[in-house]
C-alpha positions in Angstrom: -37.5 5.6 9.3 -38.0 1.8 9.1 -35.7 0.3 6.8 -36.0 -2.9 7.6 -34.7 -6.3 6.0 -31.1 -5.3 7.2 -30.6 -8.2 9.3 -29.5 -10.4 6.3 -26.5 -8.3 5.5 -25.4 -8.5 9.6 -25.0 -12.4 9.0 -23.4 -12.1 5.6 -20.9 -9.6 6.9 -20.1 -11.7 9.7 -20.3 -15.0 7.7 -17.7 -13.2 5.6 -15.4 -12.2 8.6 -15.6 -15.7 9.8 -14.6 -17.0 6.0 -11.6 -14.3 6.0 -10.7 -15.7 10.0 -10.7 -19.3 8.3 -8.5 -18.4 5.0 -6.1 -16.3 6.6 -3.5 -13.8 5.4 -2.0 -13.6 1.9 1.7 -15.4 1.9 3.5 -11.7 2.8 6.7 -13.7 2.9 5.9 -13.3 -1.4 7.7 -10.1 -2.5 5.6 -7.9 -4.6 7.1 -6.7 -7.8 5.1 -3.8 -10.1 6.0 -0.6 -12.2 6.7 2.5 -10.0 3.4 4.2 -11.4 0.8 0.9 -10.2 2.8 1.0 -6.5 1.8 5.1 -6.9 -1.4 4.4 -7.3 -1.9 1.6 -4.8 -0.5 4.0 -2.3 -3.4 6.8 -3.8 -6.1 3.4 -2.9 -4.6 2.6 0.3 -5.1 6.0 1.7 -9.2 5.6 0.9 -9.7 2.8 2.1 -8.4 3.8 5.3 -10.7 5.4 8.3 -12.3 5.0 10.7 -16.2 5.5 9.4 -17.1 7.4 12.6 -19.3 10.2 10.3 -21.1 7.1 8.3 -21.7 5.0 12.0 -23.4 8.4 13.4 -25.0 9.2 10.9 -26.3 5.2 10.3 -27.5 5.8 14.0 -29.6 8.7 13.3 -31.7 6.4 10.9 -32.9 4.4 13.7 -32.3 0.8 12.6 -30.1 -1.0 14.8 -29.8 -3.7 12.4 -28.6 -1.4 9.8 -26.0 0.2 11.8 -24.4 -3.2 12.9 -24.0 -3.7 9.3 -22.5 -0.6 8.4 -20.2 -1.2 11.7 -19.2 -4.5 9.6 -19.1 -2.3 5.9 -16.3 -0.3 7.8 -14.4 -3.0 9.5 -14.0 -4.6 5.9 -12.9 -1.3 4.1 -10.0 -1.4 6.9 -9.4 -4.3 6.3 -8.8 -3.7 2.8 -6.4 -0.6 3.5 -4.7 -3.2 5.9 -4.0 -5.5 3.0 -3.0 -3.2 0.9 -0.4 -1.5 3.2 1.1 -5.2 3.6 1.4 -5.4 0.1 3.3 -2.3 0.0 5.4 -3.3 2.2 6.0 -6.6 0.7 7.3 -4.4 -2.2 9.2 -1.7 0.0 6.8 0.9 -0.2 5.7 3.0 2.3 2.0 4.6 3.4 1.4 7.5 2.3 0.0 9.8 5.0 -2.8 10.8 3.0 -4.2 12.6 -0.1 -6.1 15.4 -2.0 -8.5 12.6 -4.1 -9.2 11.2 -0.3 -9.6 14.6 1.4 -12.0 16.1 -1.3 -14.6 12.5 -1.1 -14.2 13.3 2.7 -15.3 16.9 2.9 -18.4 15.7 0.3 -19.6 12.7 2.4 -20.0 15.3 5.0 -21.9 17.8 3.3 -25.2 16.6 4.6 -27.4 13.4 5.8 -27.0 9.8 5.4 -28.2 10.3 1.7 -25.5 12.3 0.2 -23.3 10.2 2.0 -24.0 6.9 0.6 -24.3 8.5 -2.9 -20.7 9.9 -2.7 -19.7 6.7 -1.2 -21.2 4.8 -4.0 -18.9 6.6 -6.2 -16.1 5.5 -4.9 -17.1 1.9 -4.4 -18.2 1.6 -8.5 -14.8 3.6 -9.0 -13.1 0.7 -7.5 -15.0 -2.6 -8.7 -13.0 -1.6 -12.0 -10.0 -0.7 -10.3 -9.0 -3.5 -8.6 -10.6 -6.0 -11.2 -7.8 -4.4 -13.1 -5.1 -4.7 -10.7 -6.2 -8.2 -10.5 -5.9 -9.3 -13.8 -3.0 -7.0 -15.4 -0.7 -7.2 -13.7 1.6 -10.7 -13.7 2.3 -10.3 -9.7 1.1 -13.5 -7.7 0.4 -11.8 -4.4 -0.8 -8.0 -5.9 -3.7 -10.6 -7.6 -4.4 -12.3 -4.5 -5.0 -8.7 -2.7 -6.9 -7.1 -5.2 -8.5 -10.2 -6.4 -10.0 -10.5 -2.3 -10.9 -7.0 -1.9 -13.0 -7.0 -5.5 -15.0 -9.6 -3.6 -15.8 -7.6 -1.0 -16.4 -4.9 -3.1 -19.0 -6.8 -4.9 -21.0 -7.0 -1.9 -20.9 -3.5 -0.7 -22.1 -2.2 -4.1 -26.1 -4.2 -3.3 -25.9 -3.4 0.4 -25.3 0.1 0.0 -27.8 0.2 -3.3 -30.9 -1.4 -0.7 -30.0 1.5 1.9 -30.2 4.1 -0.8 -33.4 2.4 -2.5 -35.2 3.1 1.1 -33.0 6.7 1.3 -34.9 8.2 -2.1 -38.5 6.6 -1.4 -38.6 9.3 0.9 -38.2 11.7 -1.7 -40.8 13.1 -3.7 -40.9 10.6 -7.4 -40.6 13.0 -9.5 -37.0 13.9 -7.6 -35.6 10.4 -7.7 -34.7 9.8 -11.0 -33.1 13.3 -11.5 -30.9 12.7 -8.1 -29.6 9.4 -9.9 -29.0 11.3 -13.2 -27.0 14.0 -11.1 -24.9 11.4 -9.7 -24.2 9.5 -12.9 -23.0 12.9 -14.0 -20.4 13.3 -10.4 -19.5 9.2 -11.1 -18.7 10.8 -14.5 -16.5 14.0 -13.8 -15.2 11.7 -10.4 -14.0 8.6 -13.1 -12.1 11.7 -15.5 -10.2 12.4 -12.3 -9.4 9.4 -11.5 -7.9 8.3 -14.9 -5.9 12.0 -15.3 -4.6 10.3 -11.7 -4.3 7.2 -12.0 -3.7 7.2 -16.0 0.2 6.0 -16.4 -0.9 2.5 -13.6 -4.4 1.8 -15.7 -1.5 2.0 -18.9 0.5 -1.1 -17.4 -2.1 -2.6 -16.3 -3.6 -2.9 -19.8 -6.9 -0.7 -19.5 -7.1 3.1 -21.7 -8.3 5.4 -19.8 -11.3 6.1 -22.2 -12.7 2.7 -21.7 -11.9 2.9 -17.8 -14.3 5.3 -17.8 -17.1 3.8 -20.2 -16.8 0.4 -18.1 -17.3 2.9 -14.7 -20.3 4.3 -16.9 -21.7 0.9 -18.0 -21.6 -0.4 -14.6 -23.7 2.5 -13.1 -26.9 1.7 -15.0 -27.4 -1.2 -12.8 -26.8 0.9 -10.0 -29.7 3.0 -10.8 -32.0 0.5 -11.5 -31.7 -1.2 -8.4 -31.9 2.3 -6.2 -35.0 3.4 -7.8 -37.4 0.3 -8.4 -38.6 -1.4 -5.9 -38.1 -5.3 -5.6 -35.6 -5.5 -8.2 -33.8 -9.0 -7.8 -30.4 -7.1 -8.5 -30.5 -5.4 -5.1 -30.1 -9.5 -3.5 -26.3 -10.0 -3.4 -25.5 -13.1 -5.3 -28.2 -12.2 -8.0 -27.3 -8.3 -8.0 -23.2 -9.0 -8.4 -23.5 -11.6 -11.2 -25.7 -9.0 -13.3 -24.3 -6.2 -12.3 -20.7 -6.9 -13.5 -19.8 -4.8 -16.7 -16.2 -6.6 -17.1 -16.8 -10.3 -18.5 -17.1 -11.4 -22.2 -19.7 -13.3 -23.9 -17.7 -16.3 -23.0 -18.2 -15.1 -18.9 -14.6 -14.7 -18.5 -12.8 -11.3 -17.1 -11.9 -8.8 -19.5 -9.8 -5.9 -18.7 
């Protein structure tokens, strides 16, 4: 299947990687300081963001766009990046790895149900999940260099949620359109049970770092409208990344500044 266009996100993934080359490391000489549940669930994070993306490459491969699958090979070499940065931090606050975990092993075994479809949607999941997370850890918690890390990996975050969205746009025209809007409403329903999990989890860390779990979850909800309106019509401006990330995010006041 042609899907076409994904040339674009090649150069803004490697623009990026040239940006990050440029900045450099957070100041790891910093120690990291947080409440014993937030460093228990940055350990929960660190574990997800931490693969190699083999299934997702092959499976990229099988759709027969080269361009795409340099891009994906670029998605994946950010998301270890972010499981990089957040081991640092851990260490910076004498905590260790953990070598790995149930939440991490069940999004696994679901990625790999079936195709390149059920993948993305699964992975989507996780990447909404974690635009709220980490906009939370960046913004509750008091800790120079824990804001630095999560405030960095948001921002990749915020890209990933429109390149993965164009993919999936192409992924459903393929299906039948009287199927595409249920397959969306069945996946607001998974982001839904999926975002219950994850503040039953999570729940004592989003309590420190000033966000109820009940409005984690409606912020997770929120956010996914856009989601769907930018998978299923065509030529929505949301799906561009600049214009997609400053409509799509859920967490600002009137006054356009972060909320959590």
């Amino acid at each position: 299947m042609h899907t076409g266009g994904f040339a674009k996100w090649t150069r803004r993934f490697e623009d990026e990687r040239e940006r990050r080359r440029a900045q450099g490391d957070p100041d790891w000489g910093q120690s990291a300081t947080l409440h014993p549940a937030v460093w228990a669930s940055i350990q929960r994070f660190q574990v997800g963001e931490d693969g190699d993306g083999a299934n997702l490459v092959s499976k990229a491969d099988h759709a027969g766009d080269a361009d795409y699958v340099q891009a994906v090979r670029l998605f994946i070499a950010e998301e270890q990046n972010h499981a990089r940065l957040l081991a640092r931090l851990l260490a910076a606050g004498n905590m260790p790895t953990l070598p790995g975990h149930w939440s991490d092993a069940v999004f696994v075994r679901l990625r790999r149900l079936m195709g390149l479809r059920m993948e993305l949607l699964v992975l989507m999941i996780a990447e909404v999940v974690a635009l709220r997370y980490y906009r939370a850890l960046r913004d509750g918690t008091e800790d120079a260099l824990t804001s630095e890390v999560a405030g960095r990996i948001l921002s990749d975050e915020q890209r990933h949620v429109p390149f993965h969205c164009e993919r999936l746009h192409a992924s459903l025209a393929e299906l039948p359109r009287a199927m595409r809007r249920p397959v969306m409403v069945l996946w607001r329903l998974l982001l839904l049970v999926v975002s219950l999990v994850v503040t039953a989890d999570h729940g004592p860390a989003l309590r420190r770092l000033d966000i109820g779990r009940l409005r984690f979850v409606g912020d997770v909800m929120t956010s996914s409208r856009a989601v769907v309106s930018a998978v299923l019509v065509p030529g929505r401006p949301q799906a561009d990344n600049g214009q997609f990330t400053a409509s799509y995010d859920p967490f600002r006041s009137e006054a356009g500044r972060p909320r959590t």
